[in-house]
C-alpha positions in Angstrom: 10.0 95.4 -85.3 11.6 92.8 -82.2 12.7 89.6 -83.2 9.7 88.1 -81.9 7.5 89.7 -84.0 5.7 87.5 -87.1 6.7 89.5 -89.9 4.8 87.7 -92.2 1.6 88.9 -90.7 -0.5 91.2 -92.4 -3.9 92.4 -91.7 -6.5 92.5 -93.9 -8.7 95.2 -95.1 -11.5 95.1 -93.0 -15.1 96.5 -93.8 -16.0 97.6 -89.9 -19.9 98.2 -90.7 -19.6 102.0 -90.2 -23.3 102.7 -90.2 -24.4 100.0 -88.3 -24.9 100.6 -84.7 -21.3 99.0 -82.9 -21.2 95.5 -82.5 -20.5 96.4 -78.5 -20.5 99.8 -76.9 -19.7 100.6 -73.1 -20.5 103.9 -72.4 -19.9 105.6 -68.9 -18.8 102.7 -66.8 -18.1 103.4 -64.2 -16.5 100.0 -61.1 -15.6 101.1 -57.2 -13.7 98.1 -55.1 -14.3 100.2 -51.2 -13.1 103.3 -52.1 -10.7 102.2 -55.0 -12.5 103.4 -58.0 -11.2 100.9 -61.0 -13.0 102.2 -63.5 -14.0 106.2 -63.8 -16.6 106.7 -66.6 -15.0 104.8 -69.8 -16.6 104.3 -72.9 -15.6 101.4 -75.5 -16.4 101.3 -79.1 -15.9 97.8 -80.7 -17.8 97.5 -84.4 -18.1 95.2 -86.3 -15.4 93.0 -87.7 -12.8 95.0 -85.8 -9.8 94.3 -84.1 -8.7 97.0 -80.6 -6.1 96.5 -79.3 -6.4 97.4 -75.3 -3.4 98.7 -73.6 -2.2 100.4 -70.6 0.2 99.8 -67.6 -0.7 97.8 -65.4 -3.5 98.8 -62.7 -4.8 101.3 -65.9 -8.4 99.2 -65.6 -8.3 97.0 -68.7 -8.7 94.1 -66.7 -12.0 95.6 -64.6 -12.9 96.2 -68.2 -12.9 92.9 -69.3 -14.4 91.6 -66.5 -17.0 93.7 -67.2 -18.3 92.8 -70.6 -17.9 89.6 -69.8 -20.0 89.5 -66.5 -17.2 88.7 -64.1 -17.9 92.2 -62.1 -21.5 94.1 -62.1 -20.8 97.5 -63.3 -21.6 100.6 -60.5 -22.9 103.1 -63.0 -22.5 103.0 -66.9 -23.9 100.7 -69.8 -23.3 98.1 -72.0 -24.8 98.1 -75.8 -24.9 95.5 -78.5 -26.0 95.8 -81.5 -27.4 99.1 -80.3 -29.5 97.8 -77.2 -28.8 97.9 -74.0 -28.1 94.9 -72.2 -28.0 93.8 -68.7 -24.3 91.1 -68.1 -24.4 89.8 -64.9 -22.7 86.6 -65.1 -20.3 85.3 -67.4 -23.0 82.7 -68.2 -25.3 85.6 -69.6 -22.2 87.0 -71.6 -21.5 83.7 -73.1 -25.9 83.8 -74.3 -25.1 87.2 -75.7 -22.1 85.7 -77.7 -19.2 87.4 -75.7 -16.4 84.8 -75.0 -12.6 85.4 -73.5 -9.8 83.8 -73.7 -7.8 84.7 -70.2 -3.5 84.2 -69.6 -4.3 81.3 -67.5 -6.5 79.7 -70.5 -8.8 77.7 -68.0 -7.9 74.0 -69.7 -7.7 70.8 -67.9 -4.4 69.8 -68.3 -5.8 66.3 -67.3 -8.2 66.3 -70.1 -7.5 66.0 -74.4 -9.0 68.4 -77.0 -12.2 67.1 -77.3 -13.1 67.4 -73.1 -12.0 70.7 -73.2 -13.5 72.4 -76.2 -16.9 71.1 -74.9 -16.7 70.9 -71.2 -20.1 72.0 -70.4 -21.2 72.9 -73.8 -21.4 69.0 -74.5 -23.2 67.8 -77.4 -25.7 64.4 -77.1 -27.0 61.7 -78.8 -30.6 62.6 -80.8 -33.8 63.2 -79.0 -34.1 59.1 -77.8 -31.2 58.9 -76.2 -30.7 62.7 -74.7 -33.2 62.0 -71.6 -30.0 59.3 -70.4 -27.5 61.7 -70.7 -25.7 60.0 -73.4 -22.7 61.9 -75.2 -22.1 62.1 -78.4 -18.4 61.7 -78.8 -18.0 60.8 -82.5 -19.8 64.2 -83.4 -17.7 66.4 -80.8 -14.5 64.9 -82.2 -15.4 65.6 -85.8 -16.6 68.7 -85.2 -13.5 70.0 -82.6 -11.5 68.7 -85.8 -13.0 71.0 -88.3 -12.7 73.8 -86.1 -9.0 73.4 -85.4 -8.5 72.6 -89.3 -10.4 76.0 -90.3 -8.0 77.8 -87.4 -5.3 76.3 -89.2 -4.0 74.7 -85.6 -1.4 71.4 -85.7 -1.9 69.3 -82.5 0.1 66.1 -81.9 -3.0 63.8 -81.4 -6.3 64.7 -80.4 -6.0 62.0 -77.9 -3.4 64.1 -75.8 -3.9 65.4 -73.0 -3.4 69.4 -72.9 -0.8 69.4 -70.4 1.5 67.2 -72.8 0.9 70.2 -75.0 3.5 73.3 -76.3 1.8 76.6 -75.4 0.9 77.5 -78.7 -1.0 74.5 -78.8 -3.0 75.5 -75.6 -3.0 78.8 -76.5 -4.5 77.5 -79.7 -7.0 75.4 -78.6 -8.3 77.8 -75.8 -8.9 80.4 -78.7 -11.1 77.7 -81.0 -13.0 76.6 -77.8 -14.3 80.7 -77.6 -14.7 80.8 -81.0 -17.0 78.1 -81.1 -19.5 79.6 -78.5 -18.5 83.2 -79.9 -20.9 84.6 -82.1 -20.1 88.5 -81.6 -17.0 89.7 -79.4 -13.9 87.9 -78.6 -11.6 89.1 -76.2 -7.8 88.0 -75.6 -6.0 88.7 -72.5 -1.9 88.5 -73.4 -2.7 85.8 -75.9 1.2 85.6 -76.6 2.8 86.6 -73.6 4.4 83.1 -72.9 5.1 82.0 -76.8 8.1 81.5 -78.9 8.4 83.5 -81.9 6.8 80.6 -84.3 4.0 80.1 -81.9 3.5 83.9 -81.4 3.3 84.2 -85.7 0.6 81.6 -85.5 -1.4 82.8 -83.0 -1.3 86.4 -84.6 -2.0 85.0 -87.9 -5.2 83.4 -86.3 -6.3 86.5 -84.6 -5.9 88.8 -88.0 -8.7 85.6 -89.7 -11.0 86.0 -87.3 -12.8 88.8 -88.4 -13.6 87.9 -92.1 -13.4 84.0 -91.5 -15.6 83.8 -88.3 -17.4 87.2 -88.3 -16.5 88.6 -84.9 -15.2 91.7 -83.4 -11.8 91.0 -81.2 -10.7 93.1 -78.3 -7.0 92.3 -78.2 -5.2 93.2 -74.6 -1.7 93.0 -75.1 2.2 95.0 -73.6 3.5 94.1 -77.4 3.1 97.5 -79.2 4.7 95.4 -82.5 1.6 92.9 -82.2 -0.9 95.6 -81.8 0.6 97.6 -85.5 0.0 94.2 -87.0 -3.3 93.0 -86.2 -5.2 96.1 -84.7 -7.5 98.7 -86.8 -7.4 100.7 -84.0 -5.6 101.3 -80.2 -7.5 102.3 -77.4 -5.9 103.3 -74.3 -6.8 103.3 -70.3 -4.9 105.1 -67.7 -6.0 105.1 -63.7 -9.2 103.6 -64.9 -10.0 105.7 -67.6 -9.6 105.8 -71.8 -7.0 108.7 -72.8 -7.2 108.0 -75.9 -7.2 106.3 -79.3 -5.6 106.2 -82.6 -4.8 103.5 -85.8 -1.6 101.9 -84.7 1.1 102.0 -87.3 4.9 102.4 -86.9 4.4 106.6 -87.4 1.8 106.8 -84.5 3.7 103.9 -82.3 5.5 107.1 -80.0 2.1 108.6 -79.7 0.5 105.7 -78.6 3.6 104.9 -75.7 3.3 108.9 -75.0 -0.3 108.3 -73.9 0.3 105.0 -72.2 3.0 106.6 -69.9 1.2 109.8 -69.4 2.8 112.2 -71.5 -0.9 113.0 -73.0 -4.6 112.3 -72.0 -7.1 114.2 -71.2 -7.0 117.8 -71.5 -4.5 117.3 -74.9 -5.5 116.3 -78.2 -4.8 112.9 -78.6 -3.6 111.4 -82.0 -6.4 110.0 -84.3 -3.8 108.1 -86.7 -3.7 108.3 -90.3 
């Protein structure tokens, strides 16, 4: 593994709720920009309690993906299941009421704003029933509840009256992944969650992402370049190529050249792609 892999990461043993319907399934989607087509027909599998770990170049579609489930784009043709029902996601507000949060590279914090302001900008919780009709905020509960949150992710933040921009980027990164988890209730999804860390931040963000299945109960789609990342926190590696999946299989150091082979085209479809151990 690279130097700025957390070694001391492991992943758990994971029970993935094999015969109950997927936790979220896309099937067929199919996204045209003009006459770009982004995505060609892919289907997703993400079950419960599970950790995939997205990869492909860049321009393969995970992105498009993404911004799919989460109601950034309106799907052309395809479908999107949870739970085994088809849904319709056409807004990322209607993602976020289907339990579907992300967590993007630019993190979307106010760098102007401390912990509190942005764990519950817009999501703001107010005083009981007499007082809710003014508009009046209930800061005492927000604090104490941001605080258990970032206590059960195990996160270490100067003050929580600092203001995010005064903050290290494992901090950010940190509390941009306990804002989603707190309006998360099935699917979490991380864009390049490490991509700008130091080797002690990267260990602690991994270490948070490899919890969040047993501790919080959801299923994590993990987008990342790091193939070391993906052996330690993934059950499973799905790839994309020109807008389409070419293939899957469980990461681990023996199916690591496998997984590259089908990132940079040396299989896909028409071969029989690797299924792991």
């Amino acid at each position: 593994m690279t130097e700025t892999a957390a070694n001391d990461v492991t992943t758990p043993a994971r029970d993935h709720g094999r015969q109950e319907p997927p936790v979220l399934e896309v099937r067929g989607a199919v996204k045209r920009f003009g006459a770009v087509t982004a995505l060609g027909g892919v289907d997703l599998t993400l079950r419960r309690r599970q950790v995939v770990g997205l990869l492909g170049d860049n321009g393969a579609g995970k992105s498009t993906l993404i911004k799919a489930i989460t109601g950034v784009h309106a799907l052309d043709e395809g479908q999107i299941l949870l739970d085994g029902e088809p849904v319709s996601i056409r807004t990322p507000t209607e993602a976020r009421q289907h339990g579907i949060e992300a967590v993007y590279q630019d993190l979307a914090l106010f760098d102007n704003l401390g912990i509190v302001s942005n764990l519950y900008l817009g999501n703001e919780l107010t005083k009981p029933r007499r007082f809710r009709a003014l508009g009046w905020l209930d800061r005492k509960a927000m604090e104490r509840d941001a605080r258990e949150r970032l206590e059960k992710l195990q996160v270490n933040v100067p003050s929580f009256n600092s203001q995010i921009g005064l903050m290290s980027g494992g901090q950010r990164q940190a509390v941009a992944v306990a804002r989603a988890v707190a309006f998360a209730s099935r699917v979490l999804i991380l864009d390049e969650p490490t991509a700008a860390l130091g080797v002690r931040e990267t260990r602690n963000v991994l270490d948070t992402i490899s919890r969040l299945p047993e501790e919080h109960d959801l299923s994590v789609i993990l987008i990342s370049h790091n193939m070391d990342h993906v052996v330690q926190v993934c059950d499973e590696a799905v790839v994309m190529r020109q807008g389409r999946v070419v293939g899957s299989a469980t990461p681990s150091p023996d199916t690591l050249q496998d997984i590259v082979s089908m990132i940079v085209g040396a299989t896909g479809p028409g071969s029989t792609p690797p299924t792991g151990k």
